[in-house]
C-alpha positions in Angstrom: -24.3 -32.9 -19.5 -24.2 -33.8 -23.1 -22.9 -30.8 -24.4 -21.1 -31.3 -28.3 -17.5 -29.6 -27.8 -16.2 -27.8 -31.3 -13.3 -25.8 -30.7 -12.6 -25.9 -34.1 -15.6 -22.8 -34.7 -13.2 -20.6 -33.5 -10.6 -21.1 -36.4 -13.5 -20.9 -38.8 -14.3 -17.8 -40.9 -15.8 -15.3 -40.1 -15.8 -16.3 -36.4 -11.6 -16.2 -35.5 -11.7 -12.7 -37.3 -14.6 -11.7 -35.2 -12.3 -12.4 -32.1 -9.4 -10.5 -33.7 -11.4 -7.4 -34.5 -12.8 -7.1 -30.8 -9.4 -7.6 -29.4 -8.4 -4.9 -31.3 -11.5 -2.8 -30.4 -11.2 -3.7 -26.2 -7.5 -2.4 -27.0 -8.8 0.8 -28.7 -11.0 1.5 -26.3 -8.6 0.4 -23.1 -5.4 2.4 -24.6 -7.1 5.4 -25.7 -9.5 6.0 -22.2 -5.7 4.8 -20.5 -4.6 8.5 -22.0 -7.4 10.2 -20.9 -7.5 8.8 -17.3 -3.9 9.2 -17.1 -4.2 13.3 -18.2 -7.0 14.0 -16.3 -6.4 12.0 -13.4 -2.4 13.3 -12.5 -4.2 17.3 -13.0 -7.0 16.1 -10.2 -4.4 14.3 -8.3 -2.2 17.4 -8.1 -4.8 19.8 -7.8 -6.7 18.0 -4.5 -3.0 18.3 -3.1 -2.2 21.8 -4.1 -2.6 24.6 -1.1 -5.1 26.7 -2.7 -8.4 25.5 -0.9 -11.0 26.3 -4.4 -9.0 24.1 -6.5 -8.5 21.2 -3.9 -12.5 21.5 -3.1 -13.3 21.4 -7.0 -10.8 18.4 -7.9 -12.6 16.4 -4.4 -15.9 17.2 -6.3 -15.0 15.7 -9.4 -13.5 12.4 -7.9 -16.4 12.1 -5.2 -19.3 12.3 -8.7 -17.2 10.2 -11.0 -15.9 7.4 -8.7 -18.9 6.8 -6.4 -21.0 5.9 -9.7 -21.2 2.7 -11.3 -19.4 3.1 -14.4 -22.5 1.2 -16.6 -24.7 4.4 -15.5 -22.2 6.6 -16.6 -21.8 5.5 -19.7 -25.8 5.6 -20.2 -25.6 9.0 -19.2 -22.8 10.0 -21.6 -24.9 8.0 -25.0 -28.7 8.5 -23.8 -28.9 11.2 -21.8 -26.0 14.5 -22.5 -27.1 14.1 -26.4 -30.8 15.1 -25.4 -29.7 18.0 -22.4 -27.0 19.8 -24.2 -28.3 22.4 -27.6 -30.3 21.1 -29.6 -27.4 21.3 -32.3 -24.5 19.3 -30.5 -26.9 17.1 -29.2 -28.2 15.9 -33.0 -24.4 15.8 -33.9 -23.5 14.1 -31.1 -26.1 11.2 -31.9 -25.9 11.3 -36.0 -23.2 13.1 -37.1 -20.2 12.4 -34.6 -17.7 9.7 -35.8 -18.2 6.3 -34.0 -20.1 7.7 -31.0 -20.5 4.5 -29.5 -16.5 3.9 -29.6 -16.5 7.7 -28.5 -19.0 7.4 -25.8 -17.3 4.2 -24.3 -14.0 6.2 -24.5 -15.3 9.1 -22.6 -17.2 6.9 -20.0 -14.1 4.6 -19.4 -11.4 7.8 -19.5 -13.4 10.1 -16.4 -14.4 7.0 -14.7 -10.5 5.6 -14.4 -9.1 9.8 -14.2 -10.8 10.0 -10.9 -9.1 6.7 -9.2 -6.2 7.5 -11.1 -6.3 11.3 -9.2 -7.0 8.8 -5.7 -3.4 7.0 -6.2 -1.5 10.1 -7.5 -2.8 11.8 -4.4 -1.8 9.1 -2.0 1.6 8.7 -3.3 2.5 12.9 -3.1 0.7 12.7 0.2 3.6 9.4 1.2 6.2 11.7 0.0 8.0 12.8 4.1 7.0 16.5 5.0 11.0 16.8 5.4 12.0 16.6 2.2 9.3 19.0 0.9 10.0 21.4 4.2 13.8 21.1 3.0 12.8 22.1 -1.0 11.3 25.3 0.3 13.8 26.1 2.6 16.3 25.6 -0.2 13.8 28.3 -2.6 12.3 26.0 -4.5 8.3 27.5 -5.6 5.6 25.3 -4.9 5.8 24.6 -9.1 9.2 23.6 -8.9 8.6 21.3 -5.6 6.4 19.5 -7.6 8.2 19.3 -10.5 11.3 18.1 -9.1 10.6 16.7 -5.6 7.0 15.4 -5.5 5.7 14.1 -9.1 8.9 12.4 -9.2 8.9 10.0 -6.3 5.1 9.9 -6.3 4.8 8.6 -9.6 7.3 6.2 -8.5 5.7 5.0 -5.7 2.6 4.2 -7.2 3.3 1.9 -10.6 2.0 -0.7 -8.7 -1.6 0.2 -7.8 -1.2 2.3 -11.4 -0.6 -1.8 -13.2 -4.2 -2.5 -10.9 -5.9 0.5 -12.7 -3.9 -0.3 -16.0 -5.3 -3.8 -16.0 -9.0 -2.7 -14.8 -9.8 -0.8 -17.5 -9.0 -3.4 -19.5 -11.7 -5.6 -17.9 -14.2 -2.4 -17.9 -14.3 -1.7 -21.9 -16.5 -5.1 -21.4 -19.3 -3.1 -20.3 -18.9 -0.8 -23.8 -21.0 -4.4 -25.6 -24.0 -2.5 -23.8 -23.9 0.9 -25.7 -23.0 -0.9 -29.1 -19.4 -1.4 -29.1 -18.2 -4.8 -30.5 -15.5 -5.3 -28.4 -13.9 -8.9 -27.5 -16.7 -9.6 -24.8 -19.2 -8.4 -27.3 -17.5 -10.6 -30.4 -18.0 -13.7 -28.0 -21.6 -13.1 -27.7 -22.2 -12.7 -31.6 -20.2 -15.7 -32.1 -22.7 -17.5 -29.2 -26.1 -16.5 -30.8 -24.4 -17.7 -34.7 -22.9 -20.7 -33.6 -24.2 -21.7 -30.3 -20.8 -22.7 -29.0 -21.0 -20.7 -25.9 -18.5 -21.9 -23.9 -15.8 -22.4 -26.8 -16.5 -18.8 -27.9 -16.4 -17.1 -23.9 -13.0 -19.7 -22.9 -11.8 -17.6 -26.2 -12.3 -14.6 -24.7 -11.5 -15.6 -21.1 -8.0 -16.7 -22.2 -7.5 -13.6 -24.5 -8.6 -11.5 -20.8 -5.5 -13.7 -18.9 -3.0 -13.5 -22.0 -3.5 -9.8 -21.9 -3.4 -9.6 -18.2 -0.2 -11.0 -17.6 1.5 -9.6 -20.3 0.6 -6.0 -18.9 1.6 -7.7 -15.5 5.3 -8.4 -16.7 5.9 -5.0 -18.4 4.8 -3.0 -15.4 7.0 -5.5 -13.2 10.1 -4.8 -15.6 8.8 -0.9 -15.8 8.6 -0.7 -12.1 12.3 -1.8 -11.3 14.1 -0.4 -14.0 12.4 3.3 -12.4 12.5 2.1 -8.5 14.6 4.9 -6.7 17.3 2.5 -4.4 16.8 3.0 -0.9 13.3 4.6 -1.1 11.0 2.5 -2.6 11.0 -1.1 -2.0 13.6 -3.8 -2.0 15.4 -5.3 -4.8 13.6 -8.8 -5.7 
């Protein structure tokens, strides 16, 4: 293979700002679908736990639609297909008028698709929570609000920082597929600077160590995160 290594394209203008700006754009994209996924999901997580059998069946629904398909259809669905099925009105501001609907779209796509997994582990850790304490908070007249408030939500939350750092770092890696709606994030940036340069492999190693950087820094904090809020005695061991 005779392939002519230049890893000094990267440094060159306008190529190293075109790796800065889709950093910034897969972080726009990851931080602001992490909200959305993290609001929606803990509502669906409590309601598929709640007693009341209409709310528990509706919340199922929505995790069952939204994480059973691939995420790339959904978010074709959200920028080809609502736009032309909602009125006619939304739809044409939805494709001309609305600010960045590609970053929007992605955002949207990303946010519902994570809510529903995020609902999966919020579930899981109130459903860990022992049917003793929760028996011993009603006995002691706590509501069903206040047993989730202070009993539940608590120690589930807890309990599930680390399959929440898997989530945290997956969406990460997902706002890559946002390059296919027209969102120049990182993965995206290293493509452009493929096709300008044709430095492929300099320009994707770029992005592949900005993925790793990223990925262990998010690793550490939720580490540090995780033991500063570990409850002694209940939820792991002290490493």
């Amino acid at each position: 293979m005779n392939y002519n290594w230049d890893w000094s394209v990267l440094l060159q203008p306008p190529y190293a700002e075109w790796l800065v700006t889709g950093t910034l754009m897969t972080f726009a994209v990851a931080l602001s679908a992490w909200v959305i996924a993290l609001l929606i999901g803990t509502v669906i997580g409590v309601g598929r736990t709640l007693p009341v059998r209409p709310v528990a069946l509706l919340c199922t629904v929505y995790v069952e639609i939204f994480r059973n398909v691939p995420l790339l259809v959904q978010m074709f669905l959200w920028y080809f297909v609502v736009p032309e099925i909602v009125p006619h009105d939304m739809g044409t501001w939805m494709k001309r008028d609305m600010p960045y609907p590609e970053f929007t779209t992605a955002m949207l796509a990303l946010g519902f698709y994570t809510a529903s997994r995020v609902a999966e582990q919020l579930r899981a850790g109130i459903q860990a929570v022992g049917k003793g304490l929760v028996s011993a908070a009603y006995a002691n007249g706590l509501s069903t609000l206040q047993v989730y408030r202070y009993i539940l939500l608590p120690i589930a939350v807890r309990t599930v920082i680390p399959p929440m750092t898997s989530e945290f770092l997956t969406i990460f890696k997902n706002s890559s597929l946002a390059l296919t709606i027209g969102v120049l994030e990182l993965t995206a940036q290293s493509q452009k600077i493929a096709e300008y340069t044709f430095h492929g492999f300099e320009a994707y190693a770029a992005a592949t160590v900005i993925y790793v950087v990223i990925a262990l820094i998010v690793t550490v904090l939720m580490h540090m995160f995780e033991k500063m809020n570990r409850i002694p005695g209940l939820i792991g061991k002290e490493r």
